[in-house]
C-alpha positions in Angstrom: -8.8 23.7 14.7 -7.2 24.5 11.4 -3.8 22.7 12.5 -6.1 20.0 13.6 -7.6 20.0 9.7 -4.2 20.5 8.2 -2.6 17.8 10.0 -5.4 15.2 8.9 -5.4 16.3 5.5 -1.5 16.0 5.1 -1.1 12.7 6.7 -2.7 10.6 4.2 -1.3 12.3 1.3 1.9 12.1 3.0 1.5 8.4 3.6 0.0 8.0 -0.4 3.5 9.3 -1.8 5.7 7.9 0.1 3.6 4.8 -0.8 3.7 5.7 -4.8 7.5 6.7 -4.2 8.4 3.3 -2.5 5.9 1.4 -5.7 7.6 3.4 -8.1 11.1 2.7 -7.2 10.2 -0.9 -6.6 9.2 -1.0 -9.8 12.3 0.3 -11.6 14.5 -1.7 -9.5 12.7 -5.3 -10.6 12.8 -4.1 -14.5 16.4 -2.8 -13.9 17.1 -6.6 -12.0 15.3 -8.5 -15.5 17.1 -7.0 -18.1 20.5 -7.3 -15.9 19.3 -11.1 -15.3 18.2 -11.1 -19.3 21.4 -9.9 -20.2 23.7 -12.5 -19.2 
């Protein structure tokens, strides 16, 4: 029962990081790719 609760609880806020992580990142590398594009 309580592994049961644990493992629904973590999944989605598992899932919502990674999410944020991979936004995040994606984020940094498309400003990073403008001012390198900006640059030249």
């Amino acid at each position: 029962m309580l592994v049961a609760l644990a493992s629904c609880t973590l999944q989605p806020t598992l899932s919502l990081l990674l999410g944020h992580v991979i936004l995040v990142s994606r984020g940094c590398a498309e400003s990073f790719f403008k001012e390198a594009y900006v640059a030249q």
